[in-house]
DRENLO-177176 format. One record per atom (N, C-alpha, C, O): atom name; x, z, y negated. Coordinates in steps of 0.02 Angstrom, whole numbers. Atoms other than C-alpha are relative to their C-alpha. Example, Ala and Ser with C-alpha at 12.3 -4.5 7.8 and 13.67 -1.06 7.14 Angstrom:
! DRENLO-177176
(node "N", (45, 0, 59)) (node "CA", (615, 390, 225)) (node "C", (45, 0, -60)) (node "O", (97, 33, -59)) (node "N", (-42, -3, 59)) (node "CA", (684, 357, 53)) (node "C", (-39, 37, -55)) (node "O", (-14, 45, -110)) 
***
This chain:
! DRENLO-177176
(node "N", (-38, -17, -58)) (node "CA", (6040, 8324, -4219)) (node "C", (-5, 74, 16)) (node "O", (-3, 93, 74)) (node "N", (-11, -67, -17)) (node "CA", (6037, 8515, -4242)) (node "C", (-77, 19, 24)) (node "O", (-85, 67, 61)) (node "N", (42, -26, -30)) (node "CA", (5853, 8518, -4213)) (node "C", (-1, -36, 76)) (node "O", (-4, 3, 123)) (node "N", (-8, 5, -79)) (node "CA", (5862, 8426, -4047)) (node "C", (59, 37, 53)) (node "O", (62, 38, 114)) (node "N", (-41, -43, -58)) (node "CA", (6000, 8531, -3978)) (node "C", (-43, 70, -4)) (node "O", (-39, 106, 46)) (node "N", (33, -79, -29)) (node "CA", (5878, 8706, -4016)) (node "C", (-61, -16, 46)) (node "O", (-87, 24, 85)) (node "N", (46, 17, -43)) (node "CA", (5753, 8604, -3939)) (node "C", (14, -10, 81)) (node "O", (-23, 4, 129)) (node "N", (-27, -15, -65)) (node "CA", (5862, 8578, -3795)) (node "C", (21, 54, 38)) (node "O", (8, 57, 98)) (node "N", (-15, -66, -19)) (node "CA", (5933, 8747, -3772)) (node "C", (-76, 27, 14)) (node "O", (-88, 29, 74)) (node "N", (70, -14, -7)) (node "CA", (5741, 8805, -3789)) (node "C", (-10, -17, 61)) (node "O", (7, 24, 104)) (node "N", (34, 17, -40)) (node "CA", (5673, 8719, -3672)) (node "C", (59, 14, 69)) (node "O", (29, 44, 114)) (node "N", (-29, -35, -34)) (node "CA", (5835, 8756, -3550)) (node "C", (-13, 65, 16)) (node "O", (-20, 77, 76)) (node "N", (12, -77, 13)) (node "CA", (5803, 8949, -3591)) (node "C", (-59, 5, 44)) (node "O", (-59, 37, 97)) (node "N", (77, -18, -37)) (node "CA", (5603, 8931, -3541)) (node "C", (15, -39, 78)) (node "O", (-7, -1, 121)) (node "N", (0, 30, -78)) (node "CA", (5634, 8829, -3368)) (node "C", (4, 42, 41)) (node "O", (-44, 40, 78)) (node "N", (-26, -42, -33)) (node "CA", (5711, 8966, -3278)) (node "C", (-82, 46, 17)) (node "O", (-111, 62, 69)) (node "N", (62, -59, 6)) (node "CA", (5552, 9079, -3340)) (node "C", (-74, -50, 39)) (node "O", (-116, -21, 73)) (node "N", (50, 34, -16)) (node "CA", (5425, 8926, -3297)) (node "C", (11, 2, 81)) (node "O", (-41, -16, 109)) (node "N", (0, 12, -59)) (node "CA", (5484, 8931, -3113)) (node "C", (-14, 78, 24)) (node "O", (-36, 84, 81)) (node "N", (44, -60, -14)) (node "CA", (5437, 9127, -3113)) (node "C", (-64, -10, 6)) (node "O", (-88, 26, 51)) (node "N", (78, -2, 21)) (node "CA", (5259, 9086, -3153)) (node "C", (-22, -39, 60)) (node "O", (-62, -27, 106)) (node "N", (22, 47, -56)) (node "CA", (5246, 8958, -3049)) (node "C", (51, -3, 69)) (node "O", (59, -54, 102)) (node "N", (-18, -26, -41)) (node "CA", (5344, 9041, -2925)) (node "C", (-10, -46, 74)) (node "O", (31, -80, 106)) (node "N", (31, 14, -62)) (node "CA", (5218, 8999, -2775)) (node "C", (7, -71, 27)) (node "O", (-1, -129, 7)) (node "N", (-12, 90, -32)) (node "CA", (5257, 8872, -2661)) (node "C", (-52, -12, 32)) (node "O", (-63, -66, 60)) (node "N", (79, 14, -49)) (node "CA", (5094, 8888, -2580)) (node "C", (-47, -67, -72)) (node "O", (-78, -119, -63)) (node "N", (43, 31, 50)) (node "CA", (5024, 8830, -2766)) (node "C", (43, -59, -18)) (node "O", (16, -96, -60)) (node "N", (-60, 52, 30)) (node "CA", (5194, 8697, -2791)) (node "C", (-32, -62, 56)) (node "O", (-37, -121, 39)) (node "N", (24, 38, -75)) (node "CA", (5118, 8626, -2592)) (node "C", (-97, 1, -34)) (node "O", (-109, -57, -18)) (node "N", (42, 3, 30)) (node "CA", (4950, 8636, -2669)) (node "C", (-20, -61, -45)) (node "O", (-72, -93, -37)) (node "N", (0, 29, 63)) (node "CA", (4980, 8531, -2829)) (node "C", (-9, -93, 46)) (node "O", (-46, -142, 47)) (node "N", (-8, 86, -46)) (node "CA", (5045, 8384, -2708)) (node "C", (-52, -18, 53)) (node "O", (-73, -75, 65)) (node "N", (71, 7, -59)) (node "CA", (4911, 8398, -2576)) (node "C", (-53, -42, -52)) (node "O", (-76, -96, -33)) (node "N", (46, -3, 57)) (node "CA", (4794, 8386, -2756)) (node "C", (10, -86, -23)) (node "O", (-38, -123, -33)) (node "N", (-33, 69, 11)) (node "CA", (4907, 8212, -2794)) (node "C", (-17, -48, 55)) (node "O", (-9, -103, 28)) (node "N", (28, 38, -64)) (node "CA", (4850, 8120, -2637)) (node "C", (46, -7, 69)) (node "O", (44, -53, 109)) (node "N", (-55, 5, -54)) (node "CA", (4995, 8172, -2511)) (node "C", (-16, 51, 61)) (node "O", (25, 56, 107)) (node "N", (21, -46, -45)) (node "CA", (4903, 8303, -2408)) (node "C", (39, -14, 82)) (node "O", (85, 12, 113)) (node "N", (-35, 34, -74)) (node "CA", (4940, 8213, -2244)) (node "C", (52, 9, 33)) (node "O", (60, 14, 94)) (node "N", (-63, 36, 8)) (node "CA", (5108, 8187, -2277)) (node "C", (43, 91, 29)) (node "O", (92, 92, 67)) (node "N", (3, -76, -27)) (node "CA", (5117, 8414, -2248)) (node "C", (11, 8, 56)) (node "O", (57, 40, 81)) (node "N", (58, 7, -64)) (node "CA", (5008, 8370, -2088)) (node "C", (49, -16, 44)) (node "O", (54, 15, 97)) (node "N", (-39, 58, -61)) (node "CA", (5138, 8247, -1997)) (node "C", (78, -3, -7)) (node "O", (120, -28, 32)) (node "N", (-80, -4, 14)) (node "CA", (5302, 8273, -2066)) (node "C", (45, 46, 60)) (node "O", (18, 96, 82)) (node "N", (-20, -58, -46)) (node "CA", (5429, 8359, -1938)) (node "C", (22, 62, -43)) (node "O", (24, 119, -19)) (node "N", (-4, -58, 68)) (node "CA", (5472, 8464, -2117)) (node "C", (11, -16, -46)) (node "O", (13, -76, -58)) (node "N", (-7, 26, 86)) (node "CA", (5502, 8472, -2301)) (node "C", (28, 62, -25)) (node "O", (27, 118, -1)) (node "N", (-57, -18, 39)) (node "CA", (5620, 8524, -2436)) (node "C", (-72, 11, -70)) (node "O", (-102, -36, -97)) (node "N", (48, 4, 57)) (node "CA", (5488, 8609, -2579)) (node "C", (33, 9, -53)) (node "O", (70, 56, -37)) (node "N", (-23, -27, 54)) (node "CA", (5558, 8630, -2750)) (node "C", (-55, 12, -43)) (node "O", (-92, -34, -60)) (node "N", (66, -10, 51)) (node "CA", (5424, 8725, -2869)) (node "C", (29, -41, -80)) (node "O", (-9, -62, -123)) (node "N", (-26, -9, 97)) (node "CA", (5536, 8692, -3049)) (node "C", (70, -17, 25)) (node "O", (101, 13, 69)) (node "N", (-72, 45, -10)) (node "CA", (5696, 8576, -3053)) (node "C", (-2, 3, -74)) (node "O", (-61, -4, -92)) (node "N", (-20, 6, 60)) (node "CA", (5759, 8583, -3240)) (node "C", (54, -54, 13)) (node "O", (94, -66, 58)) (node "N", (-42, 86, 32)) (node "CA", (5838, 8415, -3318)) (node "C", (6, -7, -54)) (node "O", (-38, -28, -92)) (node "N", (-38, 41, 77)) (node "CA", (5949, 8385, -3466)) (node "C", (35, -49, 0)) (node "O", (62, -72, 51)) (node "N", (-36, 42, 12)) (node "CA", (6024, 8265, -3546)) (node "C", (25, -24, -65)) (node "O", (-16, -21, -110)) (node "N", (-6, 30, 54)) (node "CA", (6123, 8186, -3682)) (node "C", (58, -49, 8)) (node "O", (114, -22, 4)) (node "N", (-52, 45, -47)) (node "CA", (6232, 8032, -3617)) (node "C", (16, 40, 61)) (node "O", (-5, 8, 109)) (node "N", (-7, -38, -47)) (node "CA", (6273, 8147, -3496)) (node "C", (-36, 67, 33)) (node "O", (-16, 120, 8)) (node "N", (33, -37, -35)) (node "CA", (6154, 8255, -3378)) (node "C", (-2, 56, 38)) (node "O", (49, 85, 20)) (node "N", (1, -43, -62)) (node "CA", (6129, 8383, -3242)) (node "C", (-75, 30, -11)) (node "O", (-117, 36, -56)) (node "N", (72, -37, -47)) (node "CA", (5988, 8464, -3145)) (node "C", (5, 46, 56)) (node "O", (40, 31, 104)) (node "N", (-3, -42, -29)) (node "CA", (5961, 8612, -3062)) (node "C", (-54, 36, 24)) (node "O", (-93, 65, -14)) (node "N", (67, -41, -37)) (node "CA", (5834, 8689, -2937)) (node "C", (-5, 35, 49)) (node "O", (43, 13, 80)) (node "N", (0, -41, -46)) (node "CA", (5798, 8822, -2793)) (node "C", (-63, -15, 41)) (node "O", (-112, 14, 19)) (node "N", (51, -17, -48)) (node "CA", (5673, 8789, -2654)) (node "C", (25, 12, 74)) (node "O", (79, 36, 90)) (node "N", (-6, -45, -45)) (node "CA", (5631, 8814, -2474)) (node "C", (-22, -64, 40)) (node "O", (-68, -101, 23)) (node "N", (25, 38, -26)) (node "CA", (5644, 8702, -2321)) (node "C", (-64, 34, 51)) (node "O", (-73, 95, 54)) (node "N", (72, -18, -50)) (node "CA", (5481, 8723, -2194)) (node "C", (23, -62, 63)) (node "O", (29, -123, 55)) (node "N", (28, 25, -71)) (node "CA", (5483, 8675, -2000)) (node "C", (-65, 18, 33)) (node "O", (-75, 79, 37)) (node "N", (41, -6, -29)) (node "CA", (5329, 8656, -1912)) (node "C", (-41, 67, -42)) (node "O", (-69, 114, -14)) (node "N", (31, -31, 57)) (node "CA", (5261, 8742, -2082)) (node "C", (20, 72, -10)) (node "O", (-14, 105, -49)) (node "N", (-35, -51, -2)) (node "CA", (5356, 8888, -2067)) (node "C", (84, 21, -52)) (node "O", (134, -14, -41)) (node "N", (-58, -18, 37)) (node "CA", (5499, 8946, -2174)) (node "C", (76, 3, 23)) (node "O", (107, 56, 22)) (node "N", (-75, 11, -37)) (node "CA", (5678, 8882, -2094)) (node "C", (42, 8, -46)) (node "O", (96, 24, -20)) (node "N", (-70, -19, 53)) (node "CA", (5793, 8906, -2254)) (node "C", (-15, -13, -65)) (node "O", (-63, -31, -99)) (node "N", (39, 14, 86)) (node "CA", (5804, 8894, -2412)) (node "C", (68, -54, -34)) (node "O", (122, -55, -6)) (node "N", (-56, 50, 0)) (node "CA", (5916, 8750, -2506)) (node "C", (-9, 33, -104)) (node "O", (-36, 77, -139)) (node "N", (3, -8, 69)) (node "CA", (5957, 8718, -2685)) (node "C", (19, -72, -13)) (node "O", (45, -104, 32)) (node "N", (-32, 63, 6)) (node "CA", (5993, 8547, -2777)) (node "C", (7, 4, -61)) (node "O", (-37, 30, -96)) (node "N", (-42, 17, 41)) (node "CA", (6128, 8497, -2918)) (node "C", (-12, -81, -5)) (node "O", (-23, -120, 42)) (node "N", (4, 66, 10)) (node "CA", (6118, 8336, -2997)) (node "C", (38, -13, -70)) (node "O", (33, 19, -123)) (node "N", (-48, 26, 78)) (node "CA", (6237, 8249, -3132)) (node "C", (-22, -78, 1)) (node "O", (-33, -100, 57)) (node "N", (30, 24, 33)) (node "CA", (6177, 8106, -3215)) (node "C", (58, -38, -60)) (node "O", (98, -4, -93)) (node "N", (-54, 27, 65)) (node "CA", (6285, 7973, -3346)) (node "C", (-42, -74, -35)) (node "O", (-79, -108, 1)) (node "N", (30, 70, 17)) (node "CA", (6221, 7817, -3452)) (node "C", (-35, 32, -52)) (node "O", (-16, 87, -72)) (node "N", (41, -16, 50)) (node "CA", (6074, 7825, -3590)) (node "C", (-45, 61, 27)) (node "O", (-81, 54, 76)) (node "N", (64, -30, -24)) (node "CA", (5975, 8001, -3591)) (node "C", (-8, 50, -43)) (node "O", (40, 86, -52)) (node "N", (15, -57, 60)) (node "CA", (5917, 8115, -3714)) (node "C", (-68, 36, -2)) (node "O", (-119, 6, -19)) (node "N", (54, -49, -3)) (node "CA", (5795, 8262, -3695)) (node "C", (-12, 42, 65)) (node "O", (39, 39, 99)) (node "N", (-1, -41, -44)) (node "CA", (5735, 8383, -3557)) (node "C", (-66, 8, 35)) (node "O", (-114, 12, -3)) (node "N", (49, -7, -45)) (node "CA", (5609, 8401, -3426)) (node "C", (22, 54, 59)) (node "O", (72, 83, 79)) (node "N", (26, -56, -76)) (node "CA", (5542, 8506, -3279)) (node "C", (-58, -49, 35)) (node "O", (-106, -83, 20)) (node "N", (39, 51, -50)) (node "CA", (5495, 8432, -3120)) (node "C", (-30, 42, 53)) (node "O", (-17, 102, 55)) (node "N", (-8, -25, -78)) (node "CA", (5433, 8472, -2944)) (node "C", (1, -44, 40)) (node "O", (-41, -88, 30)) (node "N", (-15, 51, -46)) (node "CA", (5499, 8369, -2787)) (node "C", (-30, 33, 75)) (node "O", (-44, 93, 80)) (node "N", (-5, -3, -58)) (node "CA", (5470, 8378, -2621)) (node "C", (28, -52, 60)) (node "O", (25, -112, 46)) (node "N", (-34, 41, -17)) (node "CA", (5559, 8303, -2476)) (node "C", (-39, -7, 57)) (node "O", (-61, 48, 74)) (node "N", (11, -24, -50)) (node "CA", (5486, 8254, -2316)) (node "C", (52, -19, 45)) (node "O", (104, -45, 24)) (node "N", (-47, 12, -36)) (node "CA", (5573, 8238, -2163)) (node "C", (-50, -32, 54)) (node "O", (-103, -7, 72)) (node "N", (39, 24, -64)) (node "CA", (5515, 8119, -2023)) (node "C", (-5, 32, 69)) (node "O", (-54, 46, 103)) (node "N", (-2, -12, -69)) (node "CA", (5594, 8172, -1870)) (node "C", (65, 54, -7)) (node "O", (100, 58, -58)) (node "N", (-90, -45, -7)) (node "CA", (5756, 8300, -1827)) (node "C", (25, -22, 1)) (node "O", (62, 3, 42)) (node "N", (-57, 41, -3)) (node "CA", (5866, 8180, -1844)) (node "C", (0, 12, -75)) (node "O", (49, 42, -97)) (node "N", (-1, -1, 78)) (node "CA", (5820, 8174, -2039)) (node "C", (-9, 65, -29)) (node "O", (-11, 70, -90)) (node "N", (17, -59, 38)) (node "CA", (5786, 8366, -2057)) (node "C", (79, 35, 35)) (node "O", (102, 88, 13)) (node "N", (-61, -47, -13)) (node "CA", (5951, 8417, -1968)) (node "C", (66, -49, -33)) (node "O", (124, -27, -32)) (node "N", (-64, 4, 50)) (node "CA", (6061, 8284, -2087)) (node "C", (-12, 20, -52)) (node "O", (37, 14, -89)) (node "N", (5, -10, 47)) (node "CA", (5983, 8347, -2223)) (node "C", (29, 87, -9)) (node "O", (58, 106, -59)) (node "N", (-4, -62, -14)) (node "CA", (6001, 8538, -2161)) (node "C", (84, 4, 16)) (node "O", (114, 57, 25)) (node "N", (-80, 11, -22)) (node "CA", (6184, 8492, -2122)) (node "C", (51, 38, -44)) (node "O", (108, 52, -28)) (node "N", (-35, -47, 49)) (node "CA", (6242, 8588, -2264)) (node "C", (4, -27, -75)) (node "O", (-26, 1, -121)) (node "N", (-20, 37, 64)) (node "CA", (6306, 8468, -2409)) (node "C", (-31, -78, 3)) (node "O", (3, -129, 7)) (node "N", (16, 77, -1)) (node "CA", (6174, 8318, -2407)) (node "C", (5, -20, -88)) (node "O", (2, 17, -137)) (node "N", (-4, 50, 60)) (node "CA", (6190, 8194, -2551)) (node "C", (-67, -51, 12)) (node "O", (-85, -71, 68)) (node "N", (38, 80, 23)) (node "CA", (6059, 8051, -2613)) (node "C", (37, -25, -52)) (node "O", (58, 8, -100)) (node "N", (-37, 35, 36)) (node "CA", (6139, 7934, -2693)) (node "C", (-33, -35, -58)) (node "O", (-87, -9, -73)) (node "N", (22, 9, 75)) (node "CA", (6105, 7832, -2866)) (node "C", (-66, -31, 21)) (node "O", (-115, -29, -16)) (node "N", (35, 41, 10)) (node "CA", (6004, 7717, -2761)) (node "C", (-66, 38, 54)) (node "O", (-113, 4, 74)) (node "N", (65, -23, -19)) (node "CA", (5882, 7847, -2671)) (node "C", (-68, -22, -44)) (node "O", (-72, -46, -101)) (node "N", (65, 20, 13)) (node "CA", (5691, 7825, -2673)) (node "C", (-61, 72, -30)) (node "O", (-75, 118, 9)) (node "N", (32, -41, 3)) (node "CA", (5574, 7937, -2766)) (node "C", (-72, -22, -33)) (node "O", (-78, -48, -88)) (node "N", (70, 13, 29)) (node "CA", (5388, 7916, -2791)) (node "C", (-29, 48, -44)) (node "O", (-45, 105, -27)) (node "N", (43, -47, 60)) (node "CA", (5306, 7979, -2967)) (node "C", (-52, 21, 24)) (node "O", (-77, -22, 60)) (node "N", (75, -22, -5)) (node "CA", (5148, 8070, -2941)) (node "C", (-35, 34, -67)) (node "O", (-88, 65, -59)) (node "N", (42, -13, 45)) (node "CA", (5096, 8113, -3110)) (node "C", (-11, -65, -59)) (node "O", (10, -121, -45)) (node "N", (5, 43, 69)) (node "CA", (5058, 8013, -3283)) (node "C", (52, -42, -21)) (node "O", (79, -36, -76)) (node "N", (-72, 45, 22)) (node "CA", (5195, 7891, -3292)) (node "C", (7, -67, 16)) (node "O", (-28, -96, 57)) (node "N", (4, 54, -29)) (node "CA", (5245, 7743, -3280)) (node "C", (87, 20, 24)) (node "O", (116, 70, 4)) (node "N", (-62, 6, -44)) (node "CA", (5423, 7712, -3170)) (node "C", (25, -69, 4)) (node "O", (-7, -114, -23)) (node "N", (-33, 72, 0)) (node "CA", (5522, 7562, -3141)) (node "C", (66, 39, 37)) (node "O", (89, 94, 18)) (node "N", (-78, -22, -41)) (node "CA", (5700, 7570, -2990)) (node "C", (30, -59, 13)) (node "O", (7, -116, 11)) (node "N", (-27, 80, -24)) (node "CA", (5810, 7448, -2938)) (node "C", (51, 54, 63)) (node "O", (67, 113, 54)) (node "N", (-44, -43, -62)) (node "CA", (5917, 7510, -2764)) (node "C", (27, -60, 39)) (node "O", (15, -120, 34)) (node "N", (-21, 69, -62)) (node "CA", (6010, 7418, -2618)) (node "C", (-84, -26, 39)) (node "O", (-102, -82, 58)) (node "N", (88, 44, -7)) (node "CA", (5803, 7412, -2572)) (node "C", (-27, -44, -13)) (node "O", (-59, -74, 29)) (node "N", (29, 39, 34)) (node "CA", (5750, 7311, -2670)) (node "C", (-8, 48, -67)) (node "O", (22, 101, -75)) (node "N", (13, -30, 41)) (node "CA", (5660, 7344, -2848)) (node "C", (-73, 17, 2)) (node "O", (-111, -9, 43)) (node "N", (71, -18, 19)) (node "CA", (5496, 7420, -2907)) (node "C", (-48, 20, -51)) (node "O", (-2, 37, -88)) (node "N", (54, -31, 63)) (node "CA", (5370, 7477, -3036)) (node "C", (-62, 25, 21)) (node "O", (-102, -3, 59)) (node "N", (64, -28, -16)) (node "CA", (5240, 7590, -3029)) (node "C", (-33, 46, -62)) (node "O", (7, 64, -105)) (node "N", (38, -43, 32)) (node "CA", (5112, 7695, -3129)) (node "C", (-57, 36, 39)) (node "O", (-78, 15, 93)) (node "N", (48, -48, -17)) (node "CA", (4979, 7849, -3112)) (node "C", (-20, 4, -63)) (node "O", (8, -9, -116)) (node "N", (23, -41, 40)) (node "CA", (4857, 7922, -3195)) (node "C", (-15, 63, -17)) (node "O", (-56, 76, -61)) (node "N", (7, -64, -5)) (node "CA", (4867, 8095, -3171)) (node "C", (23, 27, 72)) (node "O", (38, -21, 109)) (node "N", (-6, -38, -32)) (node "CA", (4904, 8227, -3035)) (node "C", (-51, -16, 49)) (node "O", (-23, -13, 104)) (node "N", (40, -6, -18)) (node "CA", (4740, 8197, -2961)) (node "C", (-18, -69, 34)) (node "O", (-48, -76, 87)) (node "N", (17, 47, -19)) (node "CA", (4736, 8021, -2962)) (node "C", (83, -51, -23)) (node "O", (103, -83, -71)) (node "N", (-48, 20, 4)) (node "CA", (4897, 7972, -2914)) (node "C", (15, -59, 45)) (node "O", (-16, -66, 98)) (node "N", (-5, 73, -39)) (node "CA", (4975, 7788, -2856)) (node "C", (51, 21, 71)) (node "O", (111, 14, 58)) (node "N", (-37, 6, -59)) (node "CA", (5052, 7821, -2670)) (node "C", (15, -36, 16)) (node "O", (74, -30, 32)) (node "N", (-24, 50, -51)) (node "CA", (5058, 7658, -2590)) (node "C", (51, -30, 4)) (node "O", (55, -69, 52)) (node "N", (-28, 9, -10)) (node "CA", (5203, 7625, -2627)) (node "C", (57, 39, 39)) (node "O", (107, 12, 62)) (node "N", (-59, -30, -32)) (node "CA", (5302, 7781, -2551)) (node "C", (-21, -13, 87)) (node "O", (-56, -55, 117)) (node "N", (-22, 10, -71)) (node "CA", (5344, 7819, -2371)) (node "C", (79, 11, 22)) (node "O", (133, 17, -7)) (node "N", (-89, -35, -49)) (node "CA", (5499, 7864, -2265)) (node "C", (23, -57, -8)) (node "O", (-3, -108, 16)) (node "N", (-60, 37, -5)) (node "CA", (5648, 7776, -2312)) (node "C", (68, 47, 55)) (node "O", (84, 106, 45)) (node "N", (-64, -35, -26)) (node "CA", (5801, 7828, -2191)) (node "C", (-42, 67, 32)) (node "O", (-10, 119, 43)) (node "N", (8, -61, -44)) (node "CA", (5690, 7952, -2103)) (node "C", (-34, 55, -62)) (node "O", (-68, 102, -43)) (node "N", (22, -43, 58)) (node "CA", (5644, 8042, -2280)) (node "C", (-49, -32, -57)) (node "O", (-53, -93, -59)) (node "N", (53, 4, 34)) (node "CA", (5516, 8035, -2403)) (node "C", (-11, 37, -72)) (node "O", (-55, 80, -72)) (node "N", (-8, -48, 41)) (node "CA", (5547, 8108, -2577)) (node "C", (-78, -21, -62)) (node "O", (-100, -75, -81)) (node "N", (65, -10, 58)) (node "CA", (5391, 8140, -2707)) (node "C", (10, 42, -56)) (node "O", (42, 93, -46)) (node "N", (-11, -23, 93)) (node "CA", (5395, 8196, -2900)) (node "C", (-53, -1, -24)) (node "O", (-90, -50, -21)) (node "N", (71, -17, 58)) (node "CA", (5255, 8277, -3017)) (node "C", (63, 33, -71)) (node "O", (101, 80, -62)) (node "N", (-32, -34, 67)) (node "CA", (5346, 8316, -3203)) (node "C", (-60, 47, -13)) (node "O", (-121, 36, -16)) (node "N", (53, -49, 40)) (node "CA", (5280, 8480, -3265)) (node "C", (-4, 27, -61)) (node "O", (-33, 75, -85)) (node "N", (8, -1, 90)) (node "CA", (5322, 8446, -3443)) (node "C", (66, -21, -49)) (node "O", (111, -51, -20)) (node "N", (-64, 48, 18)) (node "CA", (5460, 8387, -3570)) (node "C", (-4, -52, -18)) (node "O", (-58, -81, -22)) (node "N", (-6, 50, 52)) (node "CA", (5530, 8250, -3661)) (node "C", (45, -21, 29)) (node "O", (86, 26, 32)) (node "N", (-42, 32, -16)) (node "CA", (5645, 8137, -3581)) (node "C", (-11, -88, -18)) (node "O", (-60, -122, -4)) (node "N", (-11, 51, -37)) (node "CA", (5718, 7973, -3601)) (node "C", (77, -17, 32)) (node "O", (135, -1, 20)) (node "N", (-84, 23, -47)) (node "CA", (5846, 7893, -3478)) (node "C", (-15, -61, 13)) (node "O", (-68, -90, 5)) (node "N", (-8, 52, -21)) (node "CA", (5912, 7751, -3413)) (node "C", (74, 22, 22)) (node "O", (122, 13, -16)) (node "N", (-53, -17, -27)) (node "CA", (6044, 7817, -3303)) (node "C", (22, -21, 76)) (node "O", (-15, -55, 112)) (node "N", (1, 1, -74)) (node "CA", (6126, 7817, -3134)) (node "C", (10, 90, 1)) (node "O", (33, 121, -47)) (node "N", (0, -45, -28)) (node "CA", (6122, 7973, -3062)) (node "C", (8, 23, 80)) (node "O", (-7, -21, 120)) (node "N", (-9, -19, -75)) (node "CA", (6159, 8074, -2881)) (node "C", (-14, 102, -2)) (node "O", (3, 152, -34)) (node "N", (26, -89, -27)) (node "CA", (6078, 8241, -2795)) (node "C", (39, 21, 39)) (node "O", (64, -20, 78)) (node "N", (-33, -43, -39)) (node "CA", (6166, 8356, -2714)) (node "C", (-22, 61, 34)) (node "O", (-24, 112, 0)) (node "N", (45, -57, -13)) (node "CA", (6080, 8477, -2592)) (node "C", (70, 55, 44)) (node "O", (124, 42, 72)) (node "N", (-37, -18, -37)) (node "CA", (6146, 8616, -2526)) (node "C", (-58, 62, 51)) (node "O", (-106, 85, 19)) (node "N", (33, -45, -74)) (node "CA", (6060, 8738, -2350)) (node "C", (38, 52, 42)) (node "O", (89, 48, 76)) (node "N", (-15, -46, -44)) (node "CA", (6053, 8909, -2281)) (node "C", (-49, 16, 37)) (node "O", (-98, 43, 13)) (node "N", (44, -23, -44)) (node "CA", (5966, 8935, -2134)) (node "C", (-27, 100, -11)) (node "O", (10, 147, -27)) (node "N", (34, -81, -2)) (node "CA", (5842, 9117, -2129)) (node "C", (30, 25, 55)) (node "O", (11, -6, 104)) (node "N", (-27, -35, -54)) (node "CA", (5939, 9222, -2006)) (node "C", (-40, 26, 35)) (node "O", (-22, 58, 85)) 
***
């Protein structure tokens, strides 16, 4: 037990520093273009980038990250997202998400100030994993094999949005419900 909590603190400690390095959102928009979502940049009315989301857990969770929304590829604000987490979960990861937005209708409730996704939002893996969801959607399962050669066909705009996930390292398992919490300040 005492070495998985320095392992957890650890890896808490380095997250913060891993989202220095990898700072660039040009190289975070990069990674996913690299995953097979290029397009998705191309046609979106905007997107929510997060370079480095840190995730713990031990029965009980949270997650924490800083990115930047983009209109018409341009820099409109910058958000942040909180996430708590309850059920089976033990260990820690680092992610990067991105959100798209279909139309202004879905980039100005999200920009609204205090959006939420709920337990049963949709998020498509894009790296080495396998996945499995169950939602008021329906359910699903999916796998990739890498960054490079990643399984898409199943995402797409639910509700006007479109969320995508690459893990950039870590040890997790879960079996939780969980809910995001974003929050948005427009660039003056």
């Amino acid at each position: 037990m005492t070495l998985f909590r320095a392992t957890l603190i650890t890896l808490l400690i380095t997250l913060p520093f891993t989202a220095a390095v990898a700072d660039d959102y040009s190289d975070t928009r990069k990674m996913f273009e690299r995953a097979g979502i290029s397009n998705m940049f191309e046609t979106a009315y905007g997107y929510a980038l997060f370079p480095t989301i840190g995730k713990a857990g031990f029965v009980i969770g949270g997650a924490y990250g800083k990115g930047r929304v983009y209109q018409g590829g341009m820099h409109a604000g910058d958000t942040s997202v909180t996430q708590a987490s309850i059920g089976f979960q033990i260990g820690g990861k680092g992610y990067s998400q991105v959100i798209f937005f279909q139309d202004k209708r879905a980039l100005d409730e999200f920009s609204s100030g205090n959006f939420e996704f709920g337990a049963g939002a949709q998020a498509t893996a894009l790296t080495a994993a396998a996945t499995a969801e169950a939602n008021t959607a329906g359910s699903r399962a999916s796998a990739s094999g890498g960054k490079n050669n990643a399984n898409v066909a199943s995402g797409g705009y639910h509700k006007g949005m479109a969320t995508y996930v690459i893990t950039k390292g870590g040890l997790m398992a879960e079996a939780s419900v969980a809910g995001q919490k974003f929050s948005y300040t427009a660039i003056k």
